[in-house]
HTML snippet that shows the backbone in 3Dmol.js (N, CA, C, O; Angstrom):
<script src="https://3Dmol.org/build/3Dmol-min.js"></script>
<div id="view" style="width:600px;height:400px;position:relative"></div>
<script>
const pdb = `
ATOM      1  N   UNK A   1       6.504  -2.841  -2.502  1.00  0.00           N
ATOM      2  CA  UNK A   1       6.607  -1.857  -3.565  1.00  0.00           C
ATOM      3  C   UNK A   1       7.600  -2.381  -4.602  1.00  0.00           C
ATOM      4  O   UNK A   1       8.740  -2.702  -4.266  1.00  0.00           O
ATOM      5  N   UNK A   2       7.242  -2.451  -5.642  1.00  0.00           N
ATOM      6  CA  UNK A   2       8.265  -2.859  -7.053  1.00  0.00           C
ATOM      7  C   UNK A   2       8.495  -1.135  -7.798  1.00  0.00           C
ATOM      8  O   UNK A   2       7.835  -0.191  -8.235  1.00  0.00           O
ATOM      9  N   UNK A   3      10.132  -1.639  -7.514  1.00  0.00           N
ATOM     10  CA  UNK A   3      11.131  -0.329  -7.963  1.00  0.00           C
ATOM     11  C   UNK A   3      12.462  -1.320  -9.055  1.00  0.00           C
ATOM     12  O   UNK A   3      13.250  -2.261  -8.953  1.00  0.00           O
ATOM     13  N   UNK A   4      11.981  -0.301 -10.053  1.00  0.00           N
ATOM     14  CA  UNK A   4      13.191  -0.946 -10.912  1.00  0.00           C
ATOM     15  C   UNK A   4      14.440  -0.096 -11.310  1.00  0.00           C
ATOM     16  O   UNK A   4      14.453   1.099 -11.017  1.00  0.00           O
ATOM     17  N   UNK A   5      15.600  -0.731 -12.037  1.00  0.00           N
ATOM     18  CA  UNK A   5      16.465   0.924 -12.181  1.00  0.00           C
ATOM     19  C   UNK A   5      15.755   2.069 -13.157  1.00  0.00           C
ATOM     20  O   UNK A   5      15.173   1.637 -14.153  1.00  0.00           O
ATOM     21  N   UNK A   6      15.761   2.709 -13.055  1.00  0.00           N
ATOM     22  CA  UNK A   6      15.488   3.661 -14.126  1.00  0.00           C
ATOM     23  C   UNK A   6      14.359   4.531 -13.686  1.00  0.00           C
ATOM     24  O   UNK A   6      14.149   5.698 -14.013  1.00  0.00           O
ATOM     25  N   UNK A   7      13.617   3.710 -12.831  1.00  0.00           N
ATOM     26  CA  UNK A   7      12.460   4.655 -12.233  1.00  0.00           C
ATOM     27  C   UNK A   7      12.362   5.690 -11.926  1.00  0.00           C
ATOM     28  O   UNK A   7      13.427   5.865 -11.334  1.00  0.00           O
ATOM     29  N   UNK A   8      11.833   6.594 -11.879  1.00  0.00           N
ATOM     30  CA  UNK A   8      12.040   7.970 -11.660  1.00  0.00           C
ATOM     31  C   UNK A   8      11.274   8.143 -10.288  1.00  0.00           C
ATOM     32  O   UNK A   8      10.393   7.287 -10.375  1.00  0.00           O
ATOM     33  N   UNK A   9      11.091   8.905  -8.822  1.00  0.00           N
ATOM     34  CA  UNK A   9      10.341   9.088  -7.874  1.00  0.00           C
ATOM     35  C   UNK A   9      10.442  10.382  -7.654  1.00  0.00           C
ATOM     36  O   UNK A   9      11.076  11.170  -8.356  1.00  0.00           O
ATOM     37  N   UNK A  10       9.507  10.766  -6.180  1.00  0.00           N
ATOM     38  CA  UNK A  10       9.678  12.042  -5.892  1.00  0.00           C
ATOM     39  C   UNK A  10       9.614  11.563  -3.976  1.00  0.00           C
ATOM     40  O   UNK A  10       8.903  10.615  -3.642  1.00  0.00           O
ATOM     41  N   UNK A  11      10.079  12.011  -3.372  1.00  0.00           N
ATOM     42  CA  UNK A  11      10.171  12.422  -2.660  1.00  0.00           C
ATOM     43  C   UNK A  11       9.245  13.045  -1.524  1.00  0.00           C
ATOM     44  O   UNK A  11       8.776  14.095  -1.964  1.00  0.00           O
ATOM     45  N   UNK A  12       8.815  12.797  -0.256  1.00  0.00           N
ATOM     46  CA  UNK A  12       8.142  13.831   0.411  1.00  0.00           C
ATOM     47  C   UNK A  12       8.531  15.231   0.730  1.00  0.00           C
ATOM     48  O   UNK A  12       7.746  16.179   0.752  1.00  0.00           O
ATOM     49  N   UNK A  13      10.314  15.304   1.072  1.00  0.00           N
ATOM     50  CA  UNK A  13      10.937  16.026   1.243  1.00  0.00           C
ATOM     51  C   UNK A  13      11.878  16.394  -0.038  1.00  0.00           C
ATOM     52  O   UNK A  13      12.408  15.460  -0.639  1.00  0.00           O
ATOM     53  N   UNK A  14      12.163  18.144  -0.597  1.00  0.00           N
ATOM     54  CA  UNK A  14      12.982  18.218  -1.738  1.00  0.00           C
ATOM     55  C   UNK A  14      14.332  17.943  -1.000  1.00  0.00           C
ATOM     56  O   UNK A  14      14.273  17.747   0.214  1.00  0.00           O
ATOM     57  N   UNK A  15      15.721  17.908  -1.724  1.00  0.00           N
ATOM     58  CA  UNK A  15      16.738  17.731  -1.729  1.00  0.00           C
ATOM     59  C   UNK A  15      17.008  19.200  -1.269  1.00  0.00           C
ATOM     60  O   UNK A  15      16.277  20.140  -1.583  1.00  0.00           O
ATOM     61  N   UNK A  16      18.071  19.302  -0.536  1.00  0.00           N
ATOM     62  CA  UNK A  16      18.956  21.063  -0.392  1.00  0.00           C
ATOM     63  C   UNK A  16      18.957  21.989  -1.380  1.00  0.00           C
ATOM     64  O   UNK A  16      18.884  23.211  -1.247  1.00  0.00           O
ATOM     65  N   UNK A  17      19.094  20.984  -2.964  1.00  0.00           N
ATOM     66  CA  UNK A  17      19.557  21.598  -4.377  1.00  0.00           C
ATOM     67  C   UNK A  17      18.150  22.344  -4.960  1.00  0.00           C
ATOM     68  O   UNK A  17      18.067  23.216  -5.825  1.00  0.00           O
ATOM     69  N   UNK A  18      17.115  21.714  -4.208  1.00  0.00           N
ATOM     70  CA  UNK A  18      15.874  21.837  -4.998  1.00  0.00           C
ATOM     71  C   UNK A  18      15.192  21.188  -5.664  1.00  0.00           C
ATOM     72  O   UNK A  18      14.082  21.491  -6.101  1.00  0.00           O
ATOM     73  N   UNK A  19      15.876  20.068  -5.841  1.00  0.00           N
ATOM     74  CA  UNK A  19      15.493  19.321  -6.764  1.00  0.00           C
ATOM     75  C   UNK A  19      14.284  18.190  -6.232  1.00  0.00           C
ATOM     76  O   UNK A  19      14.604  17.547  -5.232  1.00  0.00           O
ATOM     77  N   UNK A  20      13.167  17.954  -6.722  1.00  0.00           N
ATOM     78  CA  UNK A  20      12.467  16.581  -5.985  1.00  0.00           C
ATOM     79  C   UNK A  20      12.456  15.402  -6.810  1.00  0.00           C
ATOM     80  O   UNK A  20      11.496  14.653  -6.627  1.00  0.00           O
ATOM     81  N   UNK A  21      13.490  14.993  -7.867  1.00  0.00           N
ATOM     82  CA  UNK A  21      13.485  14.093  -8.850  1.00  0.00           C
ATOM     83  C   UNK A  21      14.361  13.213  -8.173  1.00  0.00           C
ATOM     84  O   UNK A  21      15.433  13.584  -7.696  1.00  0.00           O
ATOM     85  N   UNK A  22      13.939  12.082  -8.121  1.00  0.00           N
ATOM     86  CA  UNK A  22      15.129  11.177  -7.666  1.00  0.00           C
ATOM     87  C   UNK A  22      15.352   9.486  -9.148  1.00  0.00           C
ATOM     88  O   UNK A  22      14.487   8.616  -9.241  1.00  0.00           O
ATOM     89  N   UNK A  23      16.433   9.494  -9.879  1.00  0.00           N
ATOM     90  CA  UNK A  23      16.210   8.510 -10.600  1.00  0.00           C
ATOM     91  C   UNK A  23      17.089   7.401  -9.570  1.00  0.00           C
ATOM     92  O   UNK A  23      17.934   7.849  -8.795  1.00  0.00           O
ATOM     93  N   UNK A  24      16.811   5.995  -9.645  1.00  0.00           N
ATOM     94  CA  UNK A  24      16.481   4.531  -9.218  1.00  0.00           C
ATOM     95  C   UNK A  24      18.224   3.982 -10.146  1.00  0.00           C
ATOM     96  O   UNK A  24      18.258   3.566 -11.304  1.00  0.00           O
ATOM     97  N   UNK A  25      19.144   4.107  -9.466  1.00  0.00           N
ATOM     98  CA  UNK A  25      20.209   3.249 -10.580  1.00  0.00           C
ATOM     99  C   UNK A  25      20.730   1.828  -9.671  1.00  0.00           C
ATOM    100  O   UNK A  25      21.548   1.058 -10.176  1.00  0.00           O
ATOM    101  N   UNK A  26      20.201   1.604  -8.389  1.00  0.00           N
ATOM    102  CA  UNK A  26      20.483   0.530  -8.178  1.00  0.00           C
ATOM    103  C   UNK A  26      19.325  -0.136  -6.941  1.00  0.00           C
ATOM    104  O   UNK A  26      18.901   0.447  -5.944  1.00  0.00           O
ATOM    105  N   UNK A  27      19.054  -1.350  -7.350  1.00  0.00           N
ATOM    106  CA  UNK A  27      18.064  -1.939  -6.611  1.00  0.00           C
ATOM    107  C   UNK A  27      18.570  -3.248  -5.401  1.00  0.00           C
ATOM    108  O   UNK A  27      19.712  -3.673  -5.228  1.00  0.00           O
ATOM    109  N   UNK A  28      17.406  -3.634  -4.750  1.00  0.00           N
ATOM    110  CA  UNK A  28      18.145  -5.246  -3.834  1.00  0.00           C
ATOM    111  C   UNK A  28      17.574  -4.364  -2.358  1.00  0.00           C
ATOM    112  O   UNK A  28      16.655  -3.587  -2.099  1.00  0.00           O
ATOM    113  N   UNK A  29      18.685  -4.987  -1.634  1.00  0.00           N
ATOM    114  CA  UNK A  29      18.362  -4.749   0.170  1.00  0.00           C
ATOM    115  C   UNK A  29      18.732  -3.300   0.372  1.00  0.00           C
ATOM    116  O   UNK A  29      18.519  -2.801   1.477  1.00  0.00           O
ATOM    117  N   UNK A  30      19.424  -2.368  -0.882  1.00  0.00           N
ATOM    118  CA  UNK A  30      19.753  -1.050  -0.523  1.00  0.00           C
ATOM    119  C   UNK A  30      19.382  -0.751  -1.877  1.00  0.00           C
ATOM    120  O   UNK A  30      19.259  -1.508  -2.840  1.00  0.00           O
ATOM    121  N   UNK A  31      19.187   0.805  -1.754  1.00  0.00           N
ATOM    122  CA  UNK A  31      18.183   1.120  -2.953  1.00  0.00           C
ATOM    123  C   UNK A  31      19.441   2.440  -3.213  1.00  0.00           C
ATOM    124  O   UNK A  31      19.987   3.063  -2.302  1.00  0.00           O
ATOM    125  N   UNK A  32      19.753   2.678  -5.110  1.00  0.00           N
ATOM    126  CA  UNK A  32      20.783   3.732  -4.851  1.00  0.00           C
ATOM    127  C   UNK A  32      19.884   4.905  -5.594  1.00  0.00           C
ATOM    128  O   UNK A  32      18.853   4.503  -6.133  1.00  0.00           O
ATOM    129  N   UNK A  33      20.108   5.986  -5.654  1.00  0.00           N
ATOM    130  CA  UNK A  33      19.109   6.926  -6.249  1.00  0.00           C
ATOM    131  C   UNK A  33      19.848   7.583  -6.494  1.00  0.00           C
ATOM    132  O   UNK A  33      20.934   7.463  -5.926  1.00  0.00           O
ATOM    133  N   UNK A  34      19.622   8.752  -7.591  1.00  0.00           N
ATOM    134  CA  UNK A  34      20.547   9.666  -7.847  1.00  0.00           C
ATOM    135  C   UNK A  34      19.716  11.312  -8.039  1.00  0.00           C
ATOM    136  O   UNK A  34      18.779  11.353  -8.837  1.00  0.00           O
ATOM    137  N   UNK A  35      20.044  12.397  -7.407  1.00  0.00           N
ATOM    138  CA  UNK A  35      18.983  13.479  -7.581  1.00  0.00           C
ATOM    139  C   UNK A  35      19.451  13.534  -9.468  1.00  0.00           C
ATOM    140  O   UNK A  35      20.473  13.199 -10.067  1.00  0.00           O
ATOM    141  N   UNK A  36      18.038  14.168  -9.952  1.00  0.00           N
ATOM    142  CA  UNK A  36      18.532  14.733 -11.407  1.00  0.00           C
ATOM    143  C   UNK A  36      18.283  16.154 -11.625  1.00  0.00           C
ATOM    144  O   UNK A  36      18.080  16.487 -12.792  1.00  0.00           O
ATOM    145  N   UNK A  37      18.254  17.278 -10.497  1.00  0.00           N
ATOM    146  CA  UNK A  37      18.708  18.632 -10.165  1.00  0.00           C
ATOM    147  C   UNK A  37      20.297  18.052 -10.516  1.00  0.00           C
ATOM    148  O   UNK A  37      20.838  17.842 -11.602  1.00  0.00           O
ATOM    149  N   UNK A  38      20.789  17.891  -9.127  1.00  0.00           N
ATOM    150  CA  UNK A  38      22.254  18.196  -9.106  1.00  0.00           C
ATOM    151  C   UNK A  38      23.088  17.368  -9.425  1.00  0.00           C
ATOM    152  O   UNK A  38      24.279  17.586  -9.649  1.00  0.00           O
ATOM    153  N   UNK A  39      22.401  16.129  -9.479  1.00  0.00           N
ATOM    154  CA  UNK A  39      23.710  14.750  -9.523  1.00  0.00           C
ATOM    155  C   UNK A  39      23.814  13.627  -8.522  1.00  0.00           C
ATOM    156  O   UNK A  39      23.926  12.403  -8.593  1.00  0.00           O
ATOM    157  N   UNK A  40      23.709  14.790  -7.281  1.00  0.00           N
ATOM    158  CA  UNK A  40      24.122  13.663  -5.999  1.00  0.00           C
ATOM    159  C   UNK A  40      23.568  12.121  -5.886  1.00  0.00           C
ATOM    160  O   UNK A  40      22.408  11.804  -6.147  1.00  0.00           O
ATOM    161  N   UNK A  41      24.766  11.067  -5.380  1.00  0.00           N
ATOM    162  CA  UNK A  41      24.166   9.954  -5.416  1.00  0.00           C
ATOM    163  C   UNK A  41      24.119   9.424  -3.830  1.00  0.00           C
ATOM    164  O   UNK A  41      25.094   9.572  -3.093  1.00  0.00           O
ATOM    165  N   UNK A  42      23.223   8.966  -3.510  1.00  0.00           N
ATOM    166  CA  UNK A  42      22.582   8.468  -2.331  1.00  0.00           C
ATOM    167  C   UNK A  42      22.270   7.291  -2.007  1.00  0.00           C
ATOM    168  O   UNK A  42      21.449   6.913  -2.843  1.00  0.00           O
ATOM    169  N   UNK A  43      22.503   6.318  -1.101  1.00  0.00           N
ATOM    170  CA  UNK A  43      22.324   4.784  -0.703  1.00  0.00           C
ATOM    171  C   UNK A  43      21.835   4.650  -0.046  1.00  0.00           C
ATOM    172  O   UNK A  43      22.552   5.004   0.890  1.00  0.00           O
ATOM    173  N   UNK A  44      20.239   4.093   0.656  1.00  0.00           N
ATOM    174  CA  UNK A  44      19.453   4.238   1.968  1.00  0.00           C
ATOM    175  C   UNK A  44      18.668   2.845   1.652  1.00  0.00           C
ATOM    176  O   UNK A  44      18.576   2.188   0.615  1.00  0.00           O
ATOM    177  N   UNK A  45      18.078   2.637   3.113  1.00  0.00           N
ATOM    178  CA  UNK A  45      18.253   1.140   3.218  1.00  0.00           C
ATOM    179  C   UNK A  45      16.548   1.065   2.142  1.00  0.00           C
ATOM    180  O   UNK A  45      15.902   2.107   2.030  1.00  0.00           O
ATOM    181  N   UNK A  46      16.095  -0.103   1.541  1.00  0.00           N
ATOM    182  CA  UNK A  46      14.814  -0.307   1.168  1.00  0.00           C
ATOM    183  C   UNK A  46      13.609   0.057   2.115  1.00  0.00           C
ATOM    184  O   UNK A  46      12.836   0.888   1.637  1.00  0.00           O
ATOM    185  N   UNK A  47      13.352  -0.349   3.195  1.00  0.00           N
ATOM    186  CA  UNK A  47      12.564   0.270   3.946  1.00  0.00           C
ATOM    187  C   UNK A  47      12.306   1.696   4.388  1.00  0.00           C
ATOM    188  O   UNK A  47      11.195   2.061   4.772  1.00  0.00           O
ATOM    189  N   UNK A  48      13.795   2.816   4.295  1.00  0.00           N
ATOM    190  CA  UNK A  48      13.279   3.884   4.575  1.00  0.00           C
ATOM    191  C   UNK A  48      13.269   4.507   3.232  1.00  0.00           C
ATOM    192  O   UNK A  48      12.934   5.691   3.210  1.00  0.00           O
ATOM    193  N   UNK A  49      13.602   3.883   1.988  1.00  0.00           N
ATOM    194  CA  UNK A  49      13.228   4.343   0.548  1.00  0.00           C
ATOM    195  C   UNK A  49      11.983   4.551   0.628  1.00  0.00           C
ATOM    196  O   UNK A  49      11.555   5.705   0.647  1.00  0.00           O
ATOM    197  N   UNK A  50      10.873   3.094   0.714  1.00  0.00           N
ATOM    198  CA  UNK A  50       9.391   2.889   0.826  1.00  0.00           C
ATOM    199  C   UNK A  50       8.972   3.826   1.412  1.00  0.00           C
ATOM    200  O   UNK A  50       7.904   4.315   1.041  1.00  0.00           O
ATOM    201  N   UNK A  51       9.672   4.368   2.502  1.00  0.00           N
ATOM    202  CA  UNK A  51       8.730   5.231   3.759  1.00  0.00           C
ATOM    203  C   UNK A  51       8.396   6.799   3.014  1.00  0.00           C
ATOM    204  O   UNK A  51       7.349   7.379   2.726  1.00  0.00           O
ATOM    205  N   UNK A  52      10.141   7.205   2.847  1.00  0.00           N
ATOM    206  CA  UNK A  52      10.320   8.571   2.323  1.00  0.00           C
ATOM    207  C   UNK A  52       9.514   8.455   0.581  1.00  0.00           C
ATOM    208  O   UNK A  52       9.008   9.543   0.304  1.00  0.00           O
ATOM    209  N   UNK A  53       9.360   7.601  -0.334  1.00  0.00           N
ATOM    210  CA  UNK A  53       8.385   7.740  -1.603  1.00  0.00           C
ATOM    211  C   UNK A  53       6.857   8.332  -1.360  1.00  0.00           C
ATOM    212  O   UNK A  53       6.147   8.106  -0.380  1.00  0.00           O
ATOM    213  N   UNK A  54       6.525   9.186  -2.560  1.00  0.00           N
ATOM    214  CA  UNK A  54       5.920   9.932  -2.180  1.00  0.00           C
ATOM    215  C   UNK A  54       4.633   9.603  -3.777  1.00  0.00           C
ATOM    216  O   UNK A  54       3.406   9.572  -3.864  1.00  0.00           O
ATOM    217  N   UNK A  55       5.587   9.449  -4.610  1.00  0.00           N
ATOM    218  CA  UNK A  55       4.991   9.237  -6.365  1.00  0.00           C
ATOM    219  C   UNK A  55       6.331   8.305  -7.241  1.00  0.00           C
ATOM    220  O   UNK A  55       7.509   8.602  -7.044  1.00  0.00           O
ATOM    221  N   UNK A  56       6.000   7.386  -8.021  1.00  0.00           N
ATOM    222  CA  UNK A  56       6.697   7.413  -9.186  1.00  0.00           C
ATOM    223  C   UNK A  56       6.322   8.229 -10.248  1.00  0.00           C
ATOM    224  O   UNK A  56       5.231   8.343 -10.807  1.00  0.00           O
ATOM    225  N   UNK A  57       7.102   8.631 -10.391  1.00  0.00           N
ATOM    226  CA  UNK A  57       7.004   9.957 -11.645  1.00  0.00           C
ATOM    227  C   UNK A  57       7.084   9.115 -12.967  1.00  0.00           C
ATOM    228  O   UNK A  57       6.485   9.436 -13.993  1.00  0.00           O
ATOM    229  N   UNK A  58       7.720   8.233 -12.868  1.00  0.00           N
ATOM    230  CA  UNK A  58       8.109   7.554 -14.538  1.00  0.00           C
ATOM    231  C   UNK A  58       8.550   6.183 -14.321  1.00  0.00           C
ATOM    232  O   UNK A  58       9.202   5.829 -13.338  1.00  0.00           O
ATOM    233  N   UNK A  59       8.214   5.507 -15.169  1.00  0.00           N
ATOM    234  CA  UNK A  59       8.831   3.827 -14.921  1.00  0.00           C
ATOM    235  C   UNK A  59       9.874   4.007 -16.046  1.00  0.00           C
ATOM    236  O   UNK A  59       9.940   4.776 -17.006  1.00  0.00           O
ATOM    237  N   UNK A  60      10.993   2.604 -15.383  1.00  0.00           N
ATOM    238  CA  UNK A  60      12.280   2.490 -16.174  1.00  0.00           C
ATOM    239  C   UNK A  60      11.957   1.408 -16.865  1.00  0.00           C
ATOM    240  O   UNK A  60      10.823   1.452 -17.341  1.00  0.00           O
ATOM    241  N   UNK A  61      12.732   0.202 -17.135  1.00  0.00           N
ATOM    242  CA  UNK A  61      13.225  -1.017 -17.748  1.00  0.00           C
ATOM    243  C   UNK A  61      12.956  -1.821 -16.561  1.00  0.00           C
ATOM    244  O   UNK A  61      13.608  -1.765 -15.518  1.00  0.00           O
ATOM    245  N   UNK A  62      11.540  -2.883 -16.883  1.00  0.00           N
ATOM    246  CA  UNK A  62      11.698  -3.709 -16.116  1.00  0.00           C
ATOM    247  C   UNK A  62      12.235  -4.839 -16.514  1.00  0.00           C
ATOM    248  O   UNK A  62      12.072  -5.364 -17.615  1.00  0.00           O
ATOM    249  N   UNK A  63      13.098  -5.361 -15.333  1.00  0.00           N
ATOM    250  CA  UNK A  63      14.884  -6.178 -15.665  1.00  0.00           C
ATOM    251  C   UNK A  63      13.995  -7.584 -15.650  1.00  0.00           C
ATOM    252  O   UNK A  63      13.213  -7.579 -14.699  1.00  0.00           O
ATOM    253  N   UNK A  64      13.939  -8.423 -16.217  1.00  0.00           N
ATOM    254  CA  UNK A  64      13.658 -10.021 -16.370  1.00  0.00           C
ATOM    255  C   UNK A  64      14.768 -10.560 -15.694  1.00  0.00           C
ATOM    256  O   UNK A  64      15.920 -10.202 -15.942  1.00  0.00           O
ATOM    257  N   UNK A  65      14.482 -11.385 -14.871  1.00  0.00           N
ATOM    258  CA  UNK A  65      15.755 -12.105 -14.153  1.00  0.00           C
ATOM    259  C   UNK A  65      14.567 -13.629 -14.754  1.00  0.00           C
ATOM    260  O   UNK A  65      13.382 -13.848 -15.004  1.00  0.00           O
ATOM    261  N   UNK A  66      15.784 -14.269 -14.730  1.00  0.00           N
ATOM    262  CA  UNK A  66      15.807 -16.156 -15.231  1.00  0.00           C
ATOM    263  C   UNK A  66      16.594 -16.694 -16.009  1.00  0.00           C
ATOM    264  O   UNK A  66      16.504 -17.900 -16.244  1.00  0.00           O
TER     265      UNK A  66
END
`;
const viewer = $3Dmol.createViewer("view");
viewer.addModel(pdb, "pdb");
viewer.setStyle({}, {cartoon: {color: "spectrum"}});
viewer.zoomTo();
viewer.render();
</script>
């Protein structure tokens, strides 16, 4: 799965807050997400990111590395 920062997802499960928006602010072997209901920021490994994704809602900036 290609996830970049900025991406927007949803979730199978909502957040406590309600919220099912999750934006993408850091990528690699740990994926960081941030809800955009409440704020909260969250660090979970890449594999159970993949598992728990449900939709990308919106694409960010895809980063050119070279």
């Amino acid at each position: 799965m290609e996830i970049n920062v900025g991406d927007e997802v949803r979730f199978g499960k909502a957040h406590p807050c309600g919220g099912d928006r999750w934006r993408v602010l850091r990528t690699g072997i740990d994926i960081g997400v941030k809800c955009s209901t409440c704020g909260r920021r969250v660090m979970m490994e890449r594999a159970e990111f993949e598992r728990r994704v449900k939709e990308i809602v919106s694409r960010g900036h895809k980063s050119e590395k070279g």
